[in-house]
N, CA, C and O of each residue as an XYZ file, in Angstrom:
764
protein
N      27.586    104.099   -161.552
C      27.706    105.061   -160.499
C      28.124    104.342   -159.219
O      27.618    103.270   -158.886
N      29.210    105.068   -158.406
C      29.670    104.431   -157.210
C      30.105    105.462   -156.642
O      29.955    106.482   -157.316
N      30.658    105.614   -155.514
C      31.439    105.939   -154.649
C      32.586    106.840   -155.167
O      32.715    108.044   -154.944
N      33.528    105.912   -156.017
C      34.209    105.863   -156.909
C      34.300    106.516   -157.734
O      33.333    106.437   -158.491
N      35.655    107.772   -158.264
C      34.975    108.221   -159.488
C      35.680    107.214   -160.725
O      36.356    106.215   -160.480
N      35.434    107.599   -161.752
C      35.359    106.387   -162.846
C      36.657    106.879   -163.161
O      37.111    108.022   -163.129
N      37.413    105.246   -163.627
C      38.994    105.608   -163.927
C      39.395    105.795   -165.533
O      38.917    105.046   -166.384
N      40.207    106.738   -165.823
C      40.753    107.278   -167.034
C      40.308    106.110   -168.207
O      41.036    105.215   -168.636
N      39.192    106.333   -168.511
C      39.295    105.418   -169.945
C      40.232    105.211   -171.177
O      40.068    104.445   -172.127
N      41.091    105.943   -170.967
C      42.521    106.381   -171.731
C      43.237    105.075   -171.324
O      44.165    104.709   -172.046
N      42.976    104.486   -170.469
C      44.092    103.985   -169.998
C      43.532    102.166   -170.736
O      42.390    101.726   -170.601
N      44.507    101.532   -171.358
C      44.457    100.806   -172.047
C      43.313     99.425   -171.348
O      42.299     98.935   -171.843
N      43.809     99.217   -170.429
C      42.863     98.147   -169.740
C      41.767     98.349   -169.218
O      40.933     97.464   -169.024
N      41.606     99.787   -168.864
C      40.178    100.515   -168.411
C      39.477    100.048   -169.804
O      38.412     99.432   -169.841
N      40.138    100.384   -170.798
C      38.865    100.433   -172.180
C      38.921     98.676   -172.375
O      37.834     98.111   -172.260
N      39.695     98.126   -172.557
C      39.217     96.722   -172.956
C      38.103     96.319   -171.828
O      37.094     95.858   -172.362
N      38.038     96.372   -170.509
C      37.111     96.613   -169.693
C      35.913     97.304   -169.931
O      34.947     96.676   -169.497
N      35.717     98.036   -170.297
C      34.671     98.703   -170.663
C      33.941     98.478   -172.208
O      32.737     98.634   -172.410
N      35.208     97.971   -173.516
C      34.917     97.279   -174.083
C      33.985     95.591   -174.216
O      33.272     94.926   -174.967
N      34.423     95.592   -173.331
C      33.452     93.892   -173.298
C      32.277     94.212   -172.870
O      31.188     93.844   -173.312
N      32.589     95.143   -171.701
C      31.077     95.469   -171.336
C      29.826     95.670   -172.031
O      28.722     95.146   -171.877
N      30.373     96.799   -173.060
C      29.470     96.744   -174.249
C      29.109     96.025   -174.863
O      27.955     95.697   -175.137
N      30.460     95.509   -175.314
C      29.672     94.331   -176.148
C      28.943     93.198   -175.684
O      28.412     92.365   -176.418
N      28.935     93.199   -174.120
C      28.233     91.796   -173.646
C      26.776     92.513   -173.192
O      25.699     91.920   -173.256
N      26.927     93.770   -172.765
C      25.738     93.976   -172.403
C      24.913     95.457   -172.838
O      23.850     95.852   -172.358
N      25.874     96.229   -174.051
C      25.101     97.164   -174.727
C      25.913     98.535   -173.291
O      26.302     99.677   -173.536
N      25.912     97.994   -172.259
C      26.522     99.722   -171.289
C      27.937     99.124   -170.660
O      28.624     98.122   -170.862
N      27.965     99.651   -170.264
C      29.442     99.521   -168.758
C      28.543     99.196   -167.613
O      27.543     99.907   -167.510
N      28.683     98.444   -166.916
C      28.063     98.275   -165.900
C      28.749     98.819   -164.739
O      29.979     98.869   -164.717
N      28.265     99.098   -164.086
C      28.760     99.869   -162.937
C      29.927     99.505   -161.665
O      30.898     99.985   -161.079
N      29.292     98.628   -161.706
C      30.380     97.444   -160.970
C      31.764     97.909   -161.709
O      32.742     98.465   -161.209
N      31.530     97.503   -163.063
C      33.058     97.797   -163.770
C      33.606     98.893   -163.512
O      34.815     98.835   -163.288
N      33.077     99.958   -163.464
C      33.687    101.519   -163.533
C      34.237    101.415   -162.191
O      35.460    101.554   -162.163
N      33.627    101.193   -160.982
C      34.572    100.721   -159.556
C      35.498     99.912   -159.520
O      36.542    100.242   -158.959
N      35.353     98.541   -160.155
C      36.440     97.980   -160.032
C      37.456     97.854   -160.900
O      38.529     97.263   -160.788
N      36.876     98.637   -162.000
C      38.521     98.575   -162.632
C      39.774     99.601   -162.871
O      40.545     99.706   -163.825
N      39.673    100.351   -161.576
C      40.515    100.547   -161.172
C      41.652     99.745   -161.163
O      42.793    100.176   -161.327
N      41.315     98.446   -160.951
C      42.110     97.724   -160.654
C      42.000     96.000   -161.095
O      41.707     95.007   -160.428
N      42.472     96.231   -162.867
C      42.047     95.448   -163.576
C      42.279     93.693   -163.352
O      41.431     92.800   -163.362
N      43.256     93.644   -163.221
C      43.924     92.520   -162.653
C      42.848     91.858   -161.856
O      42.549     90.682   -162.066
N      42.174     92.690   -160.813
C      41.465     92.122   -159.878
C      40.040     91.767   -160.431
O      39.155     91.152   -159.836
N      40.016     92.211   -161.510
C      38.561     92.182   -162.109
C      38.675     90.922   -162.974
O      37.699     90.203   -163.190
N      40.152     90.627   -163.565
C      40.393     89.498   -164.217
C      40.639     88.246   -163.281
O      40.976     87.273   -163.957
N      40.574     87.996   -161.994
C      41.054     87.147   -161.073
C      39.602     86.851   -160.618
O      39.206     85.707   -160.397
N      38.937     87.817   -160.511
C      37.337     87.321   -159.959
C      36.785     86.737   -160.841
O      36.033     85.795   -160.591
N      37.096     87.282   -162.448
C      36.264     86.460   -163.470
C      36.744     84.831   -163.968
O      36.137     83.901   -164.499
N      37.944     85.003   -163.566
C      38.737     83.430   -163.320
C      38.012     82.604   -162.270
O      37.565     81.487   -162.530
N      37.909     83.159   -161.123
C      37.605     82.300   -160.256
C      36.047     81.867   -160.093
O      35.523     80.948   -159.464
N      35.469     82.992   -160.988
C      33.802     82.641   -160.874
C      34.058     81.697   -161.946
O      34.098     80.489   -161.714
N      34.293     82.345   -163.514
C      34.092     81.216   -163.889
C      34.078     79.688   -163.961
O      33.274     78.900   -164.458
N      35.397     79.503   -163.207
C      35.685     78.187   -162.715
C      34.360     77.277   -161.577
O      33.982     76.107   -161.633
N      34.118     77.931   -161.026
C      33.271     77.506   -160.218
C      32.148     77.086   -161.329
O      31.931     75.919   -161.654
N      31.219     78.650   -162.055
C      30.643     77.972   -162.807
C      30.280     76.955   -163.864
O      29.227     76.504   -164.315
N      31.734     76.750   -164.106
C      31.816     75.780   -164.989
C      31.746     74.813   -164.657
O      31.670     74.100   -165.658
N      31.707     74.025   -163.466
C      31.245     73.064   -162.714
C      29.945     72.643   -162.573
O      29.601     71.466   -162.462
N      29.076     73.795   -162.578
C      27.470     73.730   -162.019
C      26.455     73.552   -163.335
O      26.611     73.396   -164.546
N      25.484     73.648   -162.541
C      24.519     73.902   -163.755
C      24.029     74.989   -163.520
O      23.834     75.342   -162.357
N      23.707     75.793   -164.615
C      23.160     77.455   -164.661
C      22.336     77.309   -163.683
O      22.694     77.527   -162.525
N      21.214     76.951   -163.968
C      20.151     76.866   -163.131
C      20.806     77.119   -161.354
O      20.841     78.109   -160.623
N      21.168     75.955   -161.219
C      22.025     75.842   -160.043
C      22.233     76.970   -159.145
O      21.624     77.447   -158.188
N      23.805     77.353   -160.082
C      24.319     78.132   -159.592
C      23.883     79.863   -159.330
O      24.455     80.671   -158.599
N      22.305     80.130   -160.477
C      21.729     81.241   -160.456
C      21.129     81.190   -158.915
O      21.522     81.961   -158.039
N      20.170     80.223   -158.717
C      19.834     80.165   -157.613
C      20.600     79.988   -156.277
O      20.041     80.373   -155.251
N      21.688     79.501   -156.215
C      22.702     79.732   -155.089
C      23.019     81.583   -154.864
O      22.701     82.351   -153.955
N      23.551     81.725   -155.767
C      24.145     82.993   -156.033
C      22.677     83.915   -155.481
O      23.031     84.755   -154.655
N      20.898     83.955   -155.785
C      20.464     84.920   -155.490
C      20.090     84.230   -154.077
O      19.650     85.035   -153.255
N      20.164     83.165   -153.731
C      20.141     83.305   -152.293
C      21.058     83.679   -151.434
O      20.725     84.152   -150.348
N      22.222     83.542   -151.752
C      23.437     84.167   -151.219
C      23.439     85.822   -151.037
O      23.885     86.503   -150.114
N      22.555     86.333   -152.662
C      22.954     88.124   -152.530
C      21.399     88.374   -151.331
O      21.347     89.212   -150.431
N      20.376     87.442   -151.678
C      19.433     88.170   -150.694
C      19.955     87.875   -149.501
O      19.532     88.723   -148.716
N      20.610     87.163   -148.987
C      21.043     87.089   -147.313
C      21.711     88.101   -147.165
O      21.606     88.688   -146.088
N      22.584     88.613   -148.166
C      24.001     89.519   -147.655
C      23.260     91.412   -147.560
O      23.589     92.296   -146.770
N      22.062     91.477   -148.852
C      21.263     92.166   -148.718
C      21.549     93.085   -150.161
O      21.213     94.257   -150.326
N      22.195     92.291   -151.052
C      22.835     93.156   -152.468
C      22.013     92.724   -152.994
O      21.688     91.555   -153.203
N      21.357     94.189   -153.412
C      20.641     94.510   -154.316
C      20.766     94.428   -155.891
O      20.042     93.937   -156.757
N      22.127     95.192   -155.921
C      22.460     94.748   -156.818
C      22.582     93.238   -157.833
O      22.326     92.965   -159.006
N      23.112     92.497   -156.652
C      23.339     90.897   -156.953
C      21.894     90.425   -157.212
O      21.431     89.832   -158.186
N      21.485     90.721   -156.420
C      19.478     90.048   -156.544
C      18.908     90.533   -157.596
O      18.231     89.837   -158.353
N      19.175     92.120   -157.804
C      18.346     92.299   -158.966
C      19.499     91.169   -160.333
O      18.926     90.350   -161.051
N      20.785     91.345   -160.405
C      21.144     90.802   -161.390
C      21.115     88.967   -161.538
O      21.613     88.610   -162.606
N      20.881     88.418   -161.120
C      20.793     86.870   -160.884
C      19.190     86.574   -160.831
O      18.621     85.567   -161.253
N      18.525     87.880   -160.108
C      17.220     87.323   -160.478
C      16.745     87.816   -162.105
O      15.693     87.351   -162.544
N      17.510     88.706   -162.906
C      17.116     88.869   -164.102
C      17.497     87.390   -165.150
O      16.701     86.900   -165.952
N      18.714     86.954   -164.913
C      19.233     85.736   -165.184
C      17.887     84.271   -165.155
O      17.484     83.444   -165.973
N      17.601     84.610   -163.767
C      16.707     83.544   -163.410
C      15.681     83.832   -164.333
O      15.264     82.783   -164.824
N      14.957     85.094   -164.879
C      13.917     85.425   -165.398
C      13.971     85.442   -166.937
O      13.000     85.287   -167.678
N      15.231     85.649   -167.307
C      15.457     85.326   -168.511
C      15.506     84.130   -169.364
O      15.156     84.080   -170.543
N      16.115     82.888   -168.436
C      16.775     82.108   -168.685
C      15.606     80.839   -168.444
O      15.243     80.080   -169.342
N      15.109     80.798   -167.008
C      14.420     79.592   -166.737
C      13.086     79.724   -166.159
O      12.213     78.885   -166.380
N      12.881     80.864   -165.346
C      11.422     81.117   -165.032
C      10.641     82.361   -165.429
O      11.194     83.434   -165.668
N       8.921     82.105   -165.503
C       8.777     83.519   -165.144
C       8.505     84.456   -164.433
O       8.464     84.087   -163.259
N       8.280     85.574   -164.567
C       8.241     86.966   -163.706
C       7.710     86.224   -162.207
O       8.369     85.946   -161.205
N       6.499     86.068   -162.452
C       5.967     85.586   -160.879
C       6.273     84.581   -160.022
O       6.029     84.468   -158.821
N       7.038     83.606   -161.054
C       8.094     82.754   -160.413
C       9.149     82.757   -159.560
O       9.430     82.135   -158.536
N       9.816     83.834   -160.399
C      11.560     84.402   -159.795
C      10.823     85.626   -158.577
O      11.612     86.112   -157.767
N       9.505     86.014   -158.520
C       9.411     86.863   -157.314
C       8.811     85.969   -156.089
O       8.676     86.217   -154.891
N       8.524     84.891   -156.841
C       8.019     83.702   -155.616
C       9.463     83.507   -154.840
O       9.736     83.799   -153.676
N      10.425     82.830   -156.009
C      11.441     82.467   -154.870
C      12.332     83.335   -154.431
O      13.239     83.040   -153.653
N      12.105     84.586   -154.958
C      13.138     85.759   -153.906
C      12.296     85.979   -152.367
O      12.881     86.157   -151.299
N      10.897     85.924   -152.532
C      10.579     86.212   -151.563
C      10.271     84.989   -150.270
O      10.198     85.285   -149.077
N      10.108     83.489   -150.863
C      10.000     82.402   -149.738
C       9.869     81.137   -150.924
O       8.940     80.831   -151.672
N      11.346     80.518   -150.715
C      11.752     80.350   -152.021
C      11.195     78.621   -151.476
O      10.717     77.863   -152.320
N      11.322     78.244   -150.207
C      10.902     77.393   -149.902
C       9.101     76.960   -150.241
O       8.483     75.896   -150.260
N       8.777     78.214   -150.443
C       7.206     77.831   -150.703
C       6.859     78.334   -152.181
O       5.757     78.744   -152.546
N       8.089     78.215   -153.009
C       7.833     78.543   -153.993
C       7.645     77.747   -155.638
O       7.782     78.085   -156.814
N       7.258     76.530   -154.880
C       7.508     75.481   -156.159
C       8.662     74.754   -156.559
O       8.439     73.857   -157.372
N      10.217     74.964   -156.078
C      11.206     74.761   -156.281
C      11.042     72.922   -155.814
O      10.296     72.444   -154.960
N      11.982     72.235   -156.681
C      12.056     70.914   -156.148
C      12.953     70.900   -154.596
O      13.596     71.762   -153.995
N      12.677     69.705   -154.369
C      13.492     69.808   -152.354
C      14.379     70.150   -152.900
O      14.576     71.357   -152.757
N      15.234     69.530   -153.650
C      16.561     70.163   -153.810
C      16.924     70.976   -154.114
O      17.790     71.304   -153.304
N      16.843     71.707   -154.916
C      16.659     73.317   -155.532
C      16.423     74.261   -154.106
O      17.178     75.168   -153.757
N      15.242     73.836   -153.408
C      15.305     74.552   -151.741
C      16.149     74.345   -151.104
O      16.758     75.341   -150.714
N      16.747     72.734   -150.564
C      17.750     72.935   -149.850
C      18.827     73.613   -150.118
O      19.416     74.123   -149.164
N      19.419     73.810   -151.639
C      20.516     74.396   -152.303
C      20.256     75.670   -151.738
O      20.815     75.862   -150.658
N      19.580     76.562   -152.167
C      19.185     77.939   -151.602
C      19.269     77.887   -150.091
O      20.423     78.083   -149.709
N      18.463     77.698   -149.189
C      19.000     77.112   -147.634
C      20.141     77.092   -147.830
O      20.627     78.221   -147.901
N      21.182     75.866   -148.022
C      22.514     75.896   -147.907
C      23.450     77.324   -148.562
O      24.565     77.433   -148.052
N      23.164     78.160   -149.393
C      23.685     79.358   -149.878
C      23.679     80.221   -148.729
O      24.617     80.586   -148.020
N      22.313     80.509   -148.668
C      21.953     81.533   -146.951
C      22.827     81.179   -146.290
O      23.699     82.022   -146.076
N      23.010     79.679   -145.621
C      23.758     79.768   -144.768
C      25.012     80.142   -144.765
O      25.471     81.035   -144.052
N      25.718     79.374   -145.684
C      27.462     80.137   -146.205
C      26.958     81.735   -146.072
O      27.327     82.238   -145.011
N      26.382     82.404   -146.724
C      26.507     83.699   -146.750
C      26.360     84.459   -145.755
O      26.743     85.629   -145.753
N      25.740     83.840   -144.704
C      25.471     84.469   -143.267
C      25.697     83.610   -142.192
O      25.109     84.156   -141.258
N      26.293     82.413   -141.715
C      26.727     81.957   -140.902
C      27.561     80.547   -141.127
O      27.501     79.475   -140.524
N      28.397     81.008   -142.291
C      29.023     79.543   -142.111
C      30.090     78.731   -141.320
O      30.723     77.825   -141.862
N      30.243     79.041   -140.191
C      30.704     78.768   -139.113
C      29.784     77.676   -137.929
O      30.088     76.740   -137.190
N      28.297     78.575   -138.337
C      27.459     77.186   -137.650
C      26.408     76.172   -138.720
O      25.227     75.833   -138.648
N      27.535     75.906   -139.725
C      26.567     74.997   -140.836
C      27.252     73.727   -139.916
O      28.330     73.708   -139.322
N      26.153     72.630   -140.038
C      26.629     71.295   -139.469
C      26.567     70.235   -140.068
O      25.709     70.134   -140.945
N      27.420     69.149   -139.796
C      27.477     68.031   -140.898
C      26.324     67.423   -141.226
O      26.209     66.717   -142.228
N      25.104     67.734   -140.139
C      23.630     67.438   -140.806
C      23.094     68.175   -141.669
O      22.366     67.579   -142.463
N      23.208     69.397   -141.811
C      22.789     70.298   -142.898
C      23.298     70.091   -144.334
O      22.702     70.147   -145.409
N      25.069     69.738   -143.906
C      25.346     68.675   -145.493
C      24.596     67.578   -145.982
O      24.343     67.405   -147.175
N      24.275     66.906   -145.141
C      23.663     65.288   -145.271
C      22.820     65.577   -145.822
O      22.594     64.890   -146.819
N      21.759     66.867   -145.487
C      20.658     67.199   -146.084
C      20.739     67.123   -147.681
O      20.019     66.448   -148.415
N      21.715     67.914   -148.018
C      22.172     67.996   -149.668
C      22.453     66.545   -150.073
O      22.084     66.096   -151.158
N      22.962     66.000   -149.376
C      23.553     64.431   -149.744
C      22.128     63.806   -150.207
O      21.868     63.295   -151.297
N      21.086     64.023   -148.843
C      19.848     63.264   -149.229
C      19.188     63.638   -150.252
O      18.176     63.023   -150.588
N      19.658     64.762   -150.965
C      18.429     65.480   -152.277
C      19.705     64.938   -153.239
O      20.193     65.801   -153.970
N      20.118     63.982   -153.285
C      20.696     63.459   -154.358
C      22.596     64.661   -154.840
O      23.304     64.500   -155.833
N      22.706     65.203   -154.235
C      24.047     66.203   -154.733
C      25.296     65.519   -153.885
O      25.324     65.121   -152.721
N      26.382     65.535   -154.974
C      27.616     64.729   -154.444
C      28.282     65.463   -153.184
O      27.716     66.265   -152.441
N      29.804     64.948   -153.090
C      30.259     66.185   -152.192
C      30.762     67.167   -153.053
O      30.688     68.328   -152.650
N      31.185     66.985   -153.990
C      31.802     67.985   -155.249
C      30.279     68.912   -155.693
O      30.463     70.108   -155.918
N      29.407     68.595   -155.766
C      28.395     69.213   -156.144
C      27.786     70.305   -154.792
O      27.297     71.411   -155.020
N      27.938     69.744   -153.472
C      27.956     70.624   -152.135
C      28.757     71.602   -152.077
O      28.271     72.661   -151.679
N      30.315     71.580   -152.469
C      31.671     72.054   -152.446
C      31.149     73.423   -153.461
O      31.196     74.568   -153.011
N      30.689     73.148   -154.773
C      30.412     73.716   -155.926
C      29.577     74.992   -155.107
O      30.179     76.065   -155.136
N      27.986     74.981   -154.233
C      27.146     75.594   -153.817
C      27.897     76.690   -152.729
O      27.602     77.878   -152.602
N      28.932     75.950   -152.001
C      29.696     76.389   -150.937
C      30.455     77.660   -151.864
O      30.269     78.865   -151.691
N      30.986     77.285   -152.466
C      32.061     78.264   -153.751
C      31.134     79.039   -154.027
O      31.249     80.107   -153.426
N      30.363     78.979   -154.598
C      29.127     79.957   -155.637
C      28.739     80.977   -154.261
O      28.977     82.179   -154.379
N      28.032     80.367   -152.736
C      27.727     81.262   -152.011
C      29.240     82.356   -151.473
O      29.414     83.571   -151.368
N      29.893     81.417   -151.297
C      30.950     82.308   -150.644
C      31.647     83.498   -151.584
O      31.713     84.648   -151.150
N      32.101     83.185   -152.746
C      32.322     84.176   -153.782
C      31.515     85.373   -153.997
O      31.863     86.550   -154.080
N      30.066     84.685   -154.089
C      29.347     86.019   -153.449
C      29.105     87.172   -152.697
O      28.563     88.230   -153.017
N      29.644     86.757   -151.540
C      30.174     87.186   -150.259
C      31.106     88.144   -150.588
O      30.959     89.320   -150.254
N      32.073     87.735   -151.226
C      33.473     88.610   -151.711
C      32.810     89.313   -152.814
O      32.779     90.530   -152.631
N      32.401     89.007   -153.644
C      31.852     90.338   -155.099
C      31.005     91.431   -154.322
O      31.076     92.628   -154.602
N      30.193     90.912   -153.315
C      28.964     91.766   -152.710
C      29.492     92.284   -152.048
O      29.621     93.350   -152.649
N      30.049     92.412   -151.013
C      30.584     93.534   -150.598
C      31.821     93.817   -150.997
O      32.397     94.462   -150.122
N      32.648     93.572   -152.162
C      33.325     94.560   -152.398
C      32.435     95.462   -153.293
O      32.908     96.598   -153.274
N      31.412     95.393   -154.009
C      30.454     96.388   -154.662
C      29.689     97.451   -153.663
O      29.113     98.498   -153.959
N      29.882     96.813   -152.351
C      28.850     97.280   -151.398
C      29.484     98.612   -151.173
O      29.181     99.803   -151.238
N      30.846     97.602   -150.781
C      32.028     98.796   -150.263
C      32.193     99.741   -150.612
O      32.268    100.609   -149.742
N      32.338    100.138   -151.944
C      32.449    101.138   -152.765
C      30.797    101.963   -153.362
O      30.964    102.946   -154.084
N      29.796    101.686   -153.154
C      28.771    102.178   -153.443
C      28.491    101.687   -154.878
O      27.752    102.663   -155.011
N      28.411    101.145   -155.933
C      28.334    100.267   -156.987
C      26.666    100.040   -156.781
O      26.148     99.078   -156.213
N      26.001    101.142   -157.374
C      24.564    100.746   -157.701
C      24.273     99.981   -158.770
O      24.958     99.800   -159.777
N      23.006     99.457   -158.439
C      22.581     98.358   -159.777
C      22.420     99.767   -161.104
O      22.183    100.974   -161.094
N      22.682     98.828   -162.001
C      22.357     99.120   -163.503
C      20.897     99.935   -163.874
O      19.851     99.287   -163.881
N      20.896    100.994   -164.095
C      19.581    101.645   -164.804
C      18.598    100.515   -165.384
O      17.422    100.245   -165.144
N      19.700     99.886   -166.370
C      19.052     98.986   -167.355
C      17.637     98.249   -166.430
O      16.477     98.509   -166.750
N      17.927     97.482   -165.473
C      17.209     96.671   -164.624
C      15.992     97.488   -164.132
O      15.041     97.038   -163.493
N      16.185     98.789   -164.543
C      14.701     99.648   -164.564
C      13.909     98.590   -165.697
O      13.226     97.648   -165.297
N      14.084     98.858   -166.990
C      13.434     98.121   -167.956
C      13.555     96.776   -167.947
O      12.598     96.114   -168.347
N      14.665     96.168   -167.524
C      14.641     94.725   -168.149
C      14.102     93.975   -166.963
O      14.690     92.921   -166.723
N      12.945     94.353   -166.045
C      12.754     93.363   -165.397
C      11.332     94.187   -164.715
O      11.333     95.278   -164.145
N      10.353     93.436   -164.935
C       9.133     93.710   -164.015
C       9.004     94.529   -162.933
O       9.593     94.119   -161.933
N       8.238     95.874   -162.788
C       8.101     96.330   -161.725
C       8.273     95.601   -160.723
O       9.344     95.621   -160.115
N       6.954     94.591   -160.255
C       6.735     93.611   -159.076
C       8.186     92.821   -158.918
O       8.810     92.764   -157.858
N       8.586     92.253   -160.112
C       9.823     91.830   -159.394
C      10.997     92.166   -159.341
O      11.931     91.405   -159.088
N      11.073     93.326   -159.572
C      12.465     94.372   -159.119
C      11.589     94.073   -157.848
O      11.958     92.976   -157.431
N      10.566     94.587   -157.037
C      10.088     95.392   -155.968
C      10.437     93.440   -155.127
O      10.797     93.382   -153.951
N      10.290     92.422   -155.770
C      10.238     91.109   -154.981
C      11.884     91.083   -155.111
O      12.294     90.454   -154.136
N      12.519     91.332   -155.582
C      14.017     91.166   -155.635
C      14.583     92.202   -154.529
O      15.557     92.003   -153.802
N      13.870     93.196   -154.556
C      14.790     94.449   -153.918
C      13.795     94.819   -152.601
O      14.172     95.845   -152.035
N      12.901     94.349   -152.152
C      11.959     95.133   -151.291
C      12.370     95.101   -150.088
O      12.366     95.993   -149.240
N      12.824     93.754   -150.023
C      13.055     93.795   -148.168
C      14.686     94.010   -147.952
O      15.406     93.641   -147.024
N      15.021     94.809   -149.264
C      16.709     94.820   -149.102
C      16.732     96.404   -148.633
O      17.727     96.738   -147.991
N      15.722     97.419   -148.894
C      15.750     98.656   -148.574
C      16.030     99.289   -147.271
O      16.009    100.515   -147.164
């Protein structure tokens, strides 16, 4: 559901679009029905994320990415990256620790500063300073590995509000597949 009404599934690239969907995740996700309107563009974002991710480590880049969507305030993004996080590497009361003060949430320094450094790309990267890099330098991450966090937040930036733009609500699914409390720690202070 969006903004958007949903484009002709008739139309050959709408369904391979909507095809994967299924098969990767059982529905269409919503996001898709907005953006593929305009398929091309849906294939250029998945180029360019992937690339990035293929650089990182999951872990990593999950946590860049939900500090990036909680700064920007996508809900969507938070609930989906924090299901990732919950699936993949922590649990429930974990992933609502670090949506909500991720710095006091057990994370190694580095893992915090990474998140820190996401926020910032996502909401002021104009006043990040070459000490705030150094910071990353000192938790052991290269410059290619800084560059990597920089990419992951900023891309964010661009998926999130173009979902924003168009009204692109999160997935029903994320009713069930994720803890009351931490939908409510993913999404609470985004309301």
């Amino acid at each position: 559901m969006s903004y958007l009404a949903d484009p002709p599934e008739s139309d050959p690239d709408v369904e391979l679009l909507y095809a994967a969907d299924r098969h990767r995740l059982g529905y269409v996700a919503n996001y898709t029905r907005a953006l593929a309107w305009r398929p091309s563009a849906v294939a250029a974002w998945a180029a360019l994320n992937g690339a990035i991710k293929s650089t990182m480590d999951l872990r990593r880049y999950e946590l860049a990415t939900l500090a990036a969507a909680r700064r920007l305030g996508s809900r969507y993004c938070s609930l989906a990256h924090g299901a990732v996080l919950r699936e993949h590497f922590y649990d429930a009361a974990t992933v609502a620790r670090i949506a909500g003060d991720h710095a006091t949430a057990g994370l190694s320094p580095a893992d915090a500063a990474v998140m820190d450094f996401a926020e910032r790309v996502a909401g002021d990267p104009n006043g990040i300073t070459a000490e705030e890099v150094d910071v990353l330098r000192g938790h052991g991450l290269s410059d290619p590995e800084i560059l990597d966090v920089a990419l992951t937040a900023a891309a964010r930036c661009f998926f999130s509000t173009v979902i924003a733009a168009v009204g692109a609500r999160p997935d029903p699914a994320y009713e069930t597949a994720l803890e009351p409390d931490l939908r409510r720690a993913l999404t609470g202070s985004l309301d």
